[in-house]
Backbone as JSON Lines, residues from 0, in Angstrom:
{"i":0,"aa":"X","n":[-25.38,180.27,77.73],"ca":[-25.28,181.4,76.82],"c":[-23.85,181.54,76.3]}
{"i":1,"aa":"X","n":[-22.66,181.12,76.84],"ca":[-21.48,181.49,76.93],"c":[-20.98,179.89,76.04]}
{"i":2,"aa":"X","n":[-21.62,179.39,76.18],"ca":[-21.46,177.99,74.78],"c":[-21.77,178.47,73.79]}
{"i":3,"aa":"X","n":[-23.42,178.59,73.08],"ca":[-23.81,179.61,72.07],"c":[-23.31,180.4,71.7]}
{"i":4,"aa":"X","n":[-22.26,181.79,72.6],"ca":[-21.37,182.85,72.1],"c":[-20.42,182.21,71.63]}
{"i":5,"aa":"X","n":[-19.56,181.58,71.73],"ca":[-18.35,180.45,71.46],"c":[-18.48,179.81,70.24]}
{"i":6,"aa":"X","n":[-19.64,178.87,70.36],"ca":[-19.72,178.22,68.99],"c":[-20.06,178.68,67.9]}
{"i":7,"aa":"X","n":[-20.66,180.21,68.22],"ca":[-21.02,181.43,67.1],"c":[-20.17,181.7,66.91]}
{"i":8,"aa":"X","n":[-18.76,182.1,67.74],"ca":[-17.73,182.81,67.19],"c":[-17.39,181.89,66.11]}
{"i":9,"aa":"X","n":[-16.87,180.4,66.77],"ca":[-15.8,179.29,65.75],"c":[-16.67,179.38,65.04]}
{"i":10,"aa":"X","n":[-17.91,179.49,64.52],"ca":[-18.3,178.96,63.48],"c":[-18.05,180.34,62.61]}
{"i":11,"aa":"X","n":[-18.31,181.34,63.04],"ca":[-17.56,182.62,62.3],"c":[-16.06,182.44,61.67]}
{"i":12,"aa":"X","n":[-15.68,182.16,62.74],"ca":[-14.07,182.23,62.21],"c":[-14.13,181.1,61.4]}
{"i":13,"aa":"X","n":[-14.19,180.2,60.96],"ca":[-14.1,179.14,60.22],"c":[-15.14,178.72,59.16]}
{"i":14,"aa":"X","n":[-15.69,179.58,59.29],"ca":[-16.9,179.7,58.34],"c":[-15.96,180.65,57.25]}
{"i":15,"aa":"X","n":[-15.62,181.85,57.35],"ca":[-14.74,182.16,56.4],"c":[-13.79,182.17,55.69]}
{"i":16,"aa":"X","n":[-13.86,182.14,54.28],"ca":[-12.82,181.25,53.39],"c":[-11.8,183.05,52.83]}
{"i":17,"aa":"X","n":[-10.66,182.51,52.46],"ca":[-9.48,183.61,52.3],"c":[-10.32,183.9,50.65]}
{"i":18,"aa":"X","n":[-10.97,185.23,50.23],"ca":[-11.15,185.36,49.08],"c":[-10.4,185.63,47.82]}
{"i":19,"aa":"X","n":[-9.14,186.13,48.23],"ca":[-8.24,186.2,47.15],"c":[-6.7,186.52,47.65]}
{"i":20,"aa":"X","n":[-5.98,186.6,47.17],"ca":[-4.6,187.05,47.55],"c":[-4.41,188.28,47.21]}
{"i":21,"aa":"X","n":[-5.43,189.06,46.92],"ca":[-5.08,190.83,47.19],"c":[-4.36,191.62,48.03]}
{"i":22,"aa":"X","n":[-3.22,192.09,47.5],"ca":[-2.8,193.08,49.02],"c":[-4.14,194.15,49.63]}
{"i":23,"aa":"X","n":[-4.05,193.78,50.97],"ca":[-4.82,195.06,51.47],"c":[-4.17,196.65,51.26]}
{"i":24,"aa":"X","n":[-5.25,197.16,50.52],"ca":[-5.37,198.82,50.41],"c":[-5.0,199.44,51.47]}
{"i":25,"aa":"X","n":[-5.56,198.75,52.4],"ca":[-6.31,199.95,53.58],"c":[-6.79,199.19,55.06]}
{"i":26,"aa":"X","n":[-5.24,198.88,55.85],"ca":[-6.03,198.07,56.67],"c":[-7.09,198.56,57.87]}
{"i":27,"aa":"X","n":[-7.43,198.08,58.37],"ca":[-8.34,198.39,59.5],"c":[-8.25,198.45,60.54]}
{"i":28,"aa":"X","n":[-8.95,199.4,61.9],"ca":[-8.57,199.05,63.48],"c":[-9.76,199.3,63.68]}
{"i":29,"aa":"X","n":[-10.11,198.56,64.96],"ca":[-12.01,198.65,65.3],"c":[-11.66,199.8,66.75]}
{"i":30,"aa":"X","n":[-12.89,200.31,66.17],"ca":[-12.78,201.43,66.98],"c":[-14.0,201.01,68.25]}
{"i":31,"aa":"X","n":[-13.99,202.21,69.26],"ca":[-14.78,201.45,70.84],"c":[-16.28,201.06,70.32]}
{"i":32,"aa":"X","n":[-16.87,201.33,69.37],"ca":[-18.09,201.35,68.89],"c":[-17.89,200.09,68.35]}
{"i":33,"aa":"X","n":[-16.94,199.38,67.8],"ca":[-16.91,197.87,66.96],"c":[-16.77,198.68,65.65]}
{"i":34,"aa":"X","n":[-17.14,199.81,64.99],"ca":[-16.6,199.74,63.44],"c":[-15.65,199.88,63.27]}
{"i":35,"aa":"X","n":[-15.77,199.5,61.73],"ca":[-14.49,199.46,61.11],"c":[-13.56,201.06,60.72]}
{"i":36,"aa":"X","n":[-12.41,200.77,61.19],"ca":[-11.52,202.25,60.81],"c":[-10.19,202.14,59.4]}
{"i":37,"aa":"X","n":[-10.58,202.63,58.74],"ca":[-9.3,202.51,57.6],"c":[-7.98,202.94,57.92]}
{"i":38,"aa":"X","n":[-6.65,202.73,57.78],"ca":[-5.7,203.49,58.22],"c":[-4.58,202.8,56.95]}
{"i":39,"aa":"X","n":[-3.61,203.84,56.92],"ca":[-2.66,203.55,56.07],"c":[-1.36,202.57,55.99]}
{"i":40,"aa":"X","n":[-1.75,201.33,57.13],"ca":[-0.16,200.9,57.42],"c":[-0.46,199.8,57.24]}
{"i":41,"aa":"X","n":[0.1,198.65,56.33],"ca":[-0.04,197.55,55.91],"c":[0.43,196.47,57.05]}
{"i":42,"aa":"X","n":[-0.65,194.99,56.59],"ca":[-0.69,194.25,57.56],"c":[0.52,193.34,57.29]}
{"i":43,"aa":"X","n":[1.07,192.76,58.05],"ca":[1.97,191.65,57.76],"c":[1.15,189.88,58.02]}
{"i":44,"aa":"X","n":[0.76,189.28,56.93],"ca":[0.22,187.67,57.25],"c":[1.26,186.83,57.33]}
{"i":45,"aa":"X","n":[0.95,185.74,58.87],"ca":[1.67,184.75,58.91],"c":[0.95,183.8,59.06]}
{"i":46,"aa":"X","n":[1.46,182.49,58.47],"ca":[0.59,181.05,58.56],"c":[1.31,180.06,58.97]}
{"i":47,"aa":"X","n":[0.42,179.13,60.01],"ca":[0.97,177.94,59.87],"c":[-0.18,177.02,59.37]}
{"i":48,"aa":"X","n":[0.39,175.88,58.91],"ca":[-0.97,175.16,58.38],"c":[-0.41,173.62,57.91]}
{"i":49,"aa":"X","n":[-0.8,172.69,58.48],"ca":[-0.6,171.04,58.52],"c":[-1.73,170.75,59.04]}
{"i":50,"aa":"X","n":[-1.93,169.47,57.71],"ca":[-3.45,168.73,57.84],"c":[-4.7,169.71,57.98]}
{"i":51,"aa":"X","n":[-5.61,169.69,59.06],"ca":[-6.15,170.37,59.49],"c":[-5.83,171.22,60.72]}
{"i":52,"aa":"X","n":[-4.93,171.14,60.58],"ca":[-4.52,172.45,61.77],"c":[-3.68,173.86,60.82]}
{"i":53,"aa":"X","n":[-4.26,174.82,61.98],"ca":[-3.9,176.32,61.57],"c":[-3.55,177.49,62.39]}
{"i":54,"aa":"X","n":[-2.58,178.16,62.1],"ca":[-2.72,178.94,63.44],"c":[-2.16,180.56,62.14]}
{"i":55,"aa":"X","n":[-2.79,181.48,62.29],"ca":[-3.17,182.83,61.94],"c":[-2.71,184.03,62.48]}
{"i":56,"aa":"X","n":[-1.89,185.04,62.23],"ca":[-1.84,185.83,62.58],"c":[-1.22,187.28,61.68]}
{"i":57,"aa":"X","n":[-2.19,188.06,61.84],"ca":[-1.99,189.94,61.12],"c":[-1.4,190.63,61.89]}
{"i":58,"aa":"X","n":[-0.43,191.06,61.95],"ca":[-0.2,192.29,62.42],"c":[0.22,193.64,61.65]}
{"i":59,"aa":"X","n":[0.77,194.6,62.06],"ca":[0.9,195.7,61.71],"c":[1.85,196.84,62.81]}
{"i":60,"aa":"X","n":[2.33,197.42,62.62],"ca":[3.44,198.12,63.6],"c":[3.13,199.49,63.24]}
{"i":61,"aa":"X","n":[2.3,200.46,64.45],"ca":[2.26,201.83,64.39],"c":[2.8,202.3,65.52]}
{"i":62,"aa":"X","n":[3.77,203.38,65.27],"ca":[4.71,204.02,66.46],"c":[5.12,202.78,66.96]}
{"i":63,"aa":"X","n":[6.16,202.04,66.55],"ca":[6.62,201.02,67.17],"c":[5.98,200.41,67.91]}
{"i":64,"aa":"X","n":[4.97,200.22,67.87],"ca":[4.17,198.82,68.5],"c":[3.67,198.04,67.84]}
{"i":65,"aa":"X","n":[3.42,196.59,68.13],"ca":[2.79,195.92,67.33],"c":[1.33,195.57,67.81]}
{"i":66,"aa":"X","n":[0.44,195.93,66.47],"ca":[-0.83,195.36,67.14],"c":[-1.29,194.31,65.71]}
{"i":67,"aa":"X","n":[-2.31,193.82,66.31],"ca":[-3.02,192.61,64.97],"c":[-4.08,191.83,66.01]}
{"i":68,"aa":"X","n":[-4.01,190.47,65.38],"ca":[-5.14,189.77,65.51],"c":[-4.23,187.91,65.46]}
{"i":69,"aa":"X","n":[-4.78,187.06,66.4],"ca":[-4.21,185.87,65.8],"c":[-5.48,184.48,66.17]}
{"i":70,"aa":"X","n":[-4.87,183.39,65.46],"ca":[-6.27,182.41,65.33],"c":[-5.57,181.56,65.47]}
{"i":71,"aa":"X","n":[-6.14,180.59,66.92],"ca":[-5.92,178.93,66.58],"c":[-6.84,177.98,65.98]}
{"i":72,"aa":"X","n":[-6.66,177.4,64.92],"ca":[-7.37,176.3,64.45],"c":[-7.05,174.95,64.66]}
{"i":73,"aa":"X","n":[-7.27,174.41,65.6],"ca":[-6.89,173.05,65.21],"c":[-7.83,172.15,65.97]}
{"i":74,"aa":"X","n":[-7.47,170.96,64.71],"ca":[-8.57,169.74,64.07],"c":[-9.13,169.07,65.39]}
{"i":75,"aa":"X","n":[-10.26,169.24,65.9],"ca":[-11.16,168.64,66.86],"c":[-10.47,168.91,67.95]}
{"i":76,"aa":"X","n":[-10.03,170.06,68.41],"ca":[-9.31,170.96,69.29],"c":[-10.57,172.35,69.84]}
{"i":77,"aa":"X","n":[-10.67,173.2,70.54],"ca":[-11.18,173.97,71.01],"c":[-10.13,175.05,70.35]}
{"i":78,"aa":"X","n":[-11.14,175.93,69.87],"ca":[-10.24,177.54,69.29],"c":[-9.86,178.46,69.51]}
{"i":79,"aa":"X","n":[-9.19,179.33,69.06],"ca":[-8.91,180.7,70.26],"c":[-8.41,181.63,68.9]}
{"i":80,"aa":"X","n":[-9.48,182.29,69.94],"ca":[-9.42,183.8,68.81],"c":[-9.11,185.26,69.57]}
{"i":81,"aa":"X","n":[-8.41,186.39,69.07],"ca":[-8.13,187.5,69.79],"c":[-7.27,188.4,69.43]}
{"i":82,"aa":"X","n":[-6.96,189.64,69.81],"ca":[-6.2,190.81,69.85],"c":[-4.49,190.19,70.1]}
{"i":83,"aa":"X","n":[-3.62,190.54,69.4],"ca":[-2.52,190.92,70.08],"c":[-1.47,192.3,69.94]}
{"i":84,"aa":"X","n":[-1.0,192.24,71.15],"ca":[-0.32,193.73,70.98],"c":[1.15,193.47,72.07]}
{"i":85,"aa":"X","n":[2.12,194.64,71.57],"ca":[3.67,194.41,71.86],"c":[4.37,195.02,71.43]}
{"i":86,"aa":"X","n":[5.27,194.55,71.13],"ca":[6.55,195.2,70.47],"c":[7.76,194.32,70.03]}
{"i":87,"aa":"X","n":[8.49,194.93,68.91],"ca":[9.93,194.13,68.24],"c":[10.7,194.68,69.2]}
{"i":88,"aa":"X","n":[11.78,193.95,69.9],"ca":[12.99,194.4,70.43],"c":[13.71,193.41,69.68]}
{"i":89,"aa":"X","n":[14.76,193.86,69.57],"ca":[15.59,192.95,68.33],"c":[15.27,191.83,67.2]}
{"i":90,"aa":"X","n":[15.31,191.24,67.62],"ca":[15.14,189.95,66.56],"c":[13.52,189.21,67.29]}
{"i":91,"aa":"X","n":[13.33,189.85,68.35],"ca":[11.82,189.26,69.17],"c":[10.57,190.06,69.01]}
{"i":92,"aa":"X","n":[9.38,189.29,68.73],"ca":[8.01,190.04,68.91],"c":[8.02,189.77,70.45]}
{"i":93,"aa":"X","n":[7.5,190.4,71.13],"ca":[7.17,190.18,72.46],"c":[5.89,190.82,72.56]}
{"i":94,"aa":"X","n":[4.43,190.22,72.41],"ca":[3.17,190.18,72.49],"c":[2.49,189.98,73.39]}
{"i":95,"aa":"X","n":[0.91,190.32,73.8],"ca":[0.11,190.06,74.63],"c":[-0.98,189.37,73.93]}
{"i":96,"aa":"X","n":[-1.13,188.53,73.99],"ca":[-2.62,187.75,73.49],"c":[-3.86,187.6,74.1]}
{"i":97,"aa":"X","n":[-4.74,188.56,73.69],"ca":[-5.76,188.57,74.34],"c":[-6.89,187.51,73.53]}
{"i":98,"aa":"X","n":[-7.65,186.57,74.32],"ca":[-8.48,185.54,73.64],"c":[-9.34,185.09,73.86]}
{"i":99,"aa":"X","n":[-10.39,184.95,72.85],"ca":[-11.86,183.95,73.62],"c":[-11.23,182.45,73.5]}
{"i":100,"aa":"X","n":[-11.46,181.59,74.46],"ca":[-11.93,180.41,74.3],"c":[-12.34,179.64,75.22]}
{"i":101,"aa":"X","n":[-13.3,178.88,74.78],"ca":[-14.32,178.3,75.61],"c":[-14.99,178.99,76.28]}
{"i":102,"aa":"X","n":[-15.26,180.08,75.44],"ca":[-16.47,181.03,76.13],"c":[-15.94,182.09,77.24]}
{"i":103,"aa":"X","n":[-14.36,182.03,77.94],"ca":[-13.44,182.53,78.48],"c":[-12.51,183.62,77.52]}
{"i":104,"aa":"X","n":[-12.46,184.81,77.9],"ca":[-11.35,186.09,77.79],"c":[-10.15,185.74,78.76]}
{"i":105,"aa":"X","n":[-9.19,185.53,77.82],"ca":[-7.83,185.5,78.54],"c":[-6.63,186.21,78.2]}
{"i":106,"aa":"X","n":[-5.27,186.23,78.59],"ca":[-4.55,186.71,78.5],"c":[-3.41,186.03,78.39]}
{"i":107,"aa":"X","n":[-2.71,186.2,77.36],"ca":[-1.09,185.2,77.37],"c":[0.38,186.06,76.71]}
{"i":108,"aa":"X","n":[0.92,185.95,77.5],"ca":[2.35,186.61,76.43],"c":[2.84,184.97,75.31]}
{"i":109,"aa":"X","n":[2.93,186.12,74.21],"ca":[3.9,185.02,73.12],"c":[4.82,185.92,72.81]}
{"i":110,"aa":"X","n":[5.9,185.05,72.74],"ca":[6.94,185.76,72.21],"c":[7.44,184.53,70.9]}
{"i":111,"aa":"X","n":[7.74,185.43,69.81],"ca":[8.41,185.22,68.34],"c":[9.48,185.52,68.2]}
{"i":112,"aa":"X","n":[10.34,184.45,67.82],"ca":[11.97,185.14,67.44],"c":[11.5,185.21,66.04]}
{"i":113,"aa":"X","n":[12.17,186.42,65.13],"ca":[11.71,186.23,63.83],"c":[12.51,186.21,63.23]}
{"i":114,"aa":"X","n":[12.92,185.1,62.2],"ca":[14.2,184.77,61.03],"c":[13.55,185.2,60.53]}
{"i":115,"aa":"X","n":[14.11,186.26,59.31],"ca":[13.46,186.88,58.0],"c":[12.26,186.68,57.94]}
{"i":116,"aa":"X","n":[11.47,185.38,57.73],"ca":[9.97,185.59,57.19],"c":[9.39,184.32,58.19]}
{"i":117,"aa":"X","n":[10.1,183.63,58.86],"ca":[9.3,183.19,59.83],"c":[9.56,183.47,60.91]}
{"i":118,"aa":"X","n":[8.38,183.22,61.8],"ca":[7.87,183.41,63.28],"c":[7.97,182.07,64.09]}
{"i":119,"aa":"X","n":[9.11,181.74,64.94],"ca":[9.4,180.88,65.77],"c":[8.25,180.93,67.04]}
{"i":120,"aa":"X","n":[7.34,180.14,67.62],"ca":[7.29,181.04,69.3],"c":[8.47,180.04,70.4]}
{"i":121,"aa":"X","n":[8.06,181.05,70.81],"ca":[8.45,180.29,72.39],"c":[8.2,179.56,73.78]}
{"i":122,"aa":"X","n":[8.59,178.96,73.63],"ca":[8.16,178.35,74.69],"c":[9.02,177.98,76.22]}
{"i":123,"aa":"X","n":[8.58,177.78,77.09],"ca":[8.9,177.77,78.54],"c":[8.24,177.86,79.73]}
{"i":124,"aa":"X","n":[8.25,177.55,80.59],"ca":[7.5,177.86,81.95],"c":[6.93,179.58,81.92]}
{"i":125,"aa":"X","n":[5.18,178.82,82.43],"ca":[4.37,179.95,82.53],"c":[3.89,180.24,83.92]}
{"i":126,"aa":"X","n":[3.01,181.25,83.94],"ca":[2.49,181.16,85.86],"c":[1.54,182.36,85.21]}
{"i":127,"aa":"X","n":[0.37,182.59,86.37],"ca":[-0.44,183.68,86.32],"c":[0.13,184.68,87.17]}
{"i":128,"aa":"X","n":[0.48,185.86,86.48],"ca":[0.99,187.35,86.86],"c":[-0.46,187.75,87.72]}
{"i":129,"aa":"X","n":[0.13,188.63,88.76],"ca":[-0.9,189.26,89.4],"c":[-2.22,190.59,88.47]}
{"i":130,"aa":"X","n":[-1.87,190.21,87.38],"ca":[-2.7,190.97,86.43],"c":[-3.59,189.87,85.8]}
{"i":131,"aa":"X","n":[-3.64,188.69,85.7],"ca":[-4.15,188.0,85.51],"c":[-3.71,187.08,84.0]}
{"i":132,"aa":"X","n":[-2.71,187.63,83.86],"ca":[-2.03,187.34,82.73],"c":[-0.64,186.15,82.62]}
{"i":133,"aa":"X","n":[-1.02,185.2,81.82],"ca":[-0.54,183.84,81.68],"c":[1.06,184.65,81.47]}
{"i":134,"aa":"X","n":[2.58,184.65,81.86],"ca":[3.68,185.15,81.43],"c":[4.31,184.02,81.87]}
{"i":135,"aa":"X","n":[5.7,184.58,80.79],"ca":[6.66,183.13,81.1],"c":[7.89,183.61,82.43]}
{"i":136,"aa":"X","n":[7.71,182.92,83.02],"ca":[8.51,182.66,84.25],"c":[10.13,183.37,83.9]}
{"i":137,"aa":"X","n":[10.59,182.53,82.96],"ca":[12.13,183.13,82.91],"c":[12.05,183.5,81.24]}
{"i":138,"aa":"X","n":[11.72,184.17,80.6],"ca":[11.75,184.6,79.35],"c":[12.97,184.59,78.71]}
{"i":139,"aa":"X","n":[14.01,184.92,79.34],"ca":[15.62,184.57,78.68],"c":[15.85,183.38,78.09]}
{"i":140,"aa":"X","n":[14.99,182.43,78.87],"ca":[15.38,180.74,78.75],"c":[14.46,180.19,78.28]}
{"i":141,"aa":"X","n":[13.82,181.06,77.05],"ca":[12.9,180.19,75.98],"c":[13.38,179.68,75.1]}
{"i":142,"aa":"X","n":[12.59,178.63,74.49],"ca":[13.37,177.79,73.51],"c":[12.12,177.86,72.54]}
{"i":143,"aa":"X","n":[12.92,178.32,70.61],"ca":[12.11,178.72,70.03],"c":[12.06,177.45,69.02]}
{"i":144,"aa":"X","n":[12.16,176.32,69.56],"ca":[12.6,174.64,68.41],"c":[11.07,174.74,68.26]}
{"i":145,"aa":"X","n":[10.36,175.48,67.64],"ca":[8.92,175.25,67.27],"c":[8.79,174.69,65.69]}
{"i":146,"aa":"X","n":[7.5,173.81,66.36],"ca":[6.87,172.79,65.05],"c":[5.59,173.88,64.64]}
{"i":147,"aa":"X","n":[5.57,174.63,65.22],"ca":[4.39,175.22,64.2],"c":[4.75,176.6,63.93]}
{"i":148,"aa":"X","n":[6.4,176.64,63.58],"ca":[6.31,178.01,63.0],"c":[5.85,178.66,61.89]}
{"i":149,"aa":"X","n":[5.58,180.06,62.37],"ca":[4.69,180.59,61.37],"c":[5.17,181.33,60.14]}
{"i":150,"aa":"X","n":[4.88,181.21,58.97],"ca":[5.62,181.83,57.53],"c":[4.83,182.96,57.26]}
{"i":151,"aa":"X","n":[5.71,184.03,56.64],"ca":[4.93,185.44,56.38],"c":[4.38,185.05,54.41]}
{"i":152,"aa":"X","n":[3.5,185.5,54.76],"ca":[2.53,184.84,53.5],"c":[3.3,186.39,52.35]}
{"i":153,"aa":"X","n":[3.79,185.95,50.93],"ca":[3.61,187.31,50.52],"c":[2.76,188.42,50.31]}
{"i":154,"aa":"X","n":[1.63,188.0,50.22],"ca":[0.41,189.29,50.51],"c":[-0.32,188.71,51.5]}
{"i":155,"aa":"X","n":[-0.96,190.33,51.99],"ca":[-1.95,189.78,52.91],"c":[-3.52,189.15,52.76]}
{"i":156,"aa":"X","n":[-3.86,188.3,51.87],"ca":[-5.27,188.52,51.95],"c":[-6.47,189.53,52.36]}
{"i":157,"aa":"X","n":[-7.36,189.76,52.08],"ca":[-8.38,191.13,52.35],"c":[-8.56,190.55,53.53]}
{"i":158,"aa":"X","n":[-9.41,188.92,53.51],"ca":[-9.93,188.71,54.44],"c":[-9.41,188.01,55.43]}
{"i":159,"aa":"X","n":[-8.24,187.64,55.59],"ca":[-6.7,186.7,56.13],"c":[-7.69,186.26,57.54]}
{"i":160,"aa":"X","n":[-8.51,187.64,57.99],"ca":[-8.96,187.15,59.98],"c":[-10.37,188.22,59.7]}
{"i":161,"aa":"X","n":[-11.34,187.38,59.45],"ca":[-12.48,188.23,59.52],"c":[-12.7,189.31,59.74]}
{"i":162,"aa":"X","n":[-13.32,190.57,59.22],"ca":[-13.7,191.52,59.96],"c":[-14.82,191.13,60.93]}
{"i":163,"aa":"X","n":[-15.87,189.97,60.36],"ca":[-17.01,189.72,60.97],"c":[-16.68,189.64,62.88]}
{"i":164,"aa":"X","n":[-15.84,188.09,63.12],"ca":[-15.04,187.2,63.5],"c":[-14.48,188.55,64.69]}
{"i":165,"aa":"X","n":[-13.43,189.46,63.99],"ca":[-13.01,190.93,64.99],"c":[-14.54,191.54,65.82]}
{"i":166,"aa":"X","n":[-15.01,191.9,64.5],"ca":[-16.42,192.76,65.5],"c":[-16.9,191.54,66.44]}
{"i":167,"aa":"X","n":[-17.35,190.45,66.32],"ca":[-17.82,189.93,67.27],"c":[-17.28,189.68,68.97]}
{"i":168,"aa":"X","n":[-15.57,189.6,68.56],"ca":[-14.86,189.27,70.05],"c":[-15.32,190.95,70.65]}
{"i":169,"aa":"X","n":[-14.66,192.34,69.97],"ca":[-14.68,193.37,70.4],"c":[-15.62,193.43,70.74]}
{"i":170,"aa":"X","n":[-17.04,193.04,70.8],"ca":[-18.17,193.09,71.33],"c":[-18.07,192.29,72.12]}
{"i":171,"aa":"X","n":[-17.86,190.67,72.43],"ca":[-17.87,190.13,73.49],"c":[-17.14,190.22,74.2]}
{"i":172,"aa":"X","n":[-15.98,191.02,74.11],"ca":[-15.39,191.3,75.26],"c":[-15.77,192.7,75.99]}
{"i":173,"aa":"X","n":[-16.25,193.71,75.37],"ca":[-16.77,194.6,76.5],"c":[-18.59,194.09,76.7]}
{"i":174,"aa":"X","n":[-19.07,192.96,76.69],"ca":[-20.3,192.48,77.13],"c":[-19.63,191.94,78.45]}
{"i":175,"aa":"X","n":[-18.54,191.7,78.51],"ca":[-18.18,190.3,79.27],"c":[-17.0,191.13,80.2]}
C-alpha cells in the first residue's frame, strides 16, 4: 500500500507542469482539514535544474519564521517531497525538512547560506537526534561549495509545488 501511496504522490508531483510565470496573488497554507487557506505574504521560488534533475523550493516568512514546501527531482533517482520550516539568522536559512520518500515520513535539517538570490546548502556530518531527526553533527563546520545551488526565480509561479501534490502529503502524513 505504501508503494502505491508513493508512486501516486511522484506521479503527482511530476505530473504537474509550471502554468505560467504569474506572481502569486494570494499564497496559501493548508490548514488541519487539508484545505486550502489564502493569506497575504508572498512566496519566494528557488530552482535548481540540470538535465533532468530538479530540486524546488517555496517559501515564505511569517513572524520571522520560515515556512514553504521543497521537491527533489532527480533523473531515475527516488523523490522526496515535504514541508519545511525555520528561520533566517543572518546570512543562514536554518530549516527542518519534513518528507515522504519511499513511502517513509522523515525529518532532516538543511541549512542555506543565502548570497542575494541564491541558496547554497550545506553540507557535513549528520546523525539521528533523539527526536528522530537527521541534524548535522557540527553545524559551524559546514561547507556550502554546493553544485546544486538553488536560484530565486523572479516570480513565483501559481503552481511552482502543487497544491494537489501539498494536500496529498498533509494527508499522508496524519494517515501515517
Amino acid at each position: 500500500m505504501k508503494i502505491f501511496l508513493t508512486l501516486s504522490l511522484i506521479f503527482v508531483i511530476f505530473s504537474c507542469t509550471i502554468k505560467d510565470d504569474k506572481e502569486i496573488q494570494g499564497p496559501v497554507v493548508m490548514s488541519n482539514e487539508g484545505a486550502v487557506e489564502h493569506i497575504d505574504r508572498p512566496y519566494h521560488c528557488y530552482i535548481y535544474a540540470k538535465n533532468k534533475d530538479t530540486i524546488r523550493l517555496q517559501i515564505r516568512e511569517i513572524d520571522k519564521k520560515i515556512q514553504g514546501w521543497m521537491v527533489y527531482g532527480f533523473y531515475e533517482k527516488d523523490g522526496a517531497f515535504g514541508e519545511v520550516d525555520g528561520e533566517q539568522i543572518g546570512d543562514t536559512l536554518k530549516l527542518t525538512y519534513e518528507f515522504l520518500a519511499e513511502g517513509v515520513v522523515s525529518k532532516m535539517e538543511k541549512h542555506f547560506l543565502k548570497d542575494k538570490t541564491v541558496l547554497s546548502l550545506g553540507d557535513g556530518d549528520m546523525s539521528m537526534s533523539e527526536d528522530s531527526v537527521f541534524s548535522y553533527t557540527n553545524p559551524s563546520e559546514l561547507n556550502f561549495q554546493d553544485e546544486t545551488a538553488l536560484v530565486e526565480m523572479k516570480s513565483c509561479p501559481e503552481n511552482f509545488i502543487s497544491e494537489d501534490a501539498k494536500s496529498f502529503f498533509v494527508k499522508f502524513k496524519a494517515e501515517n
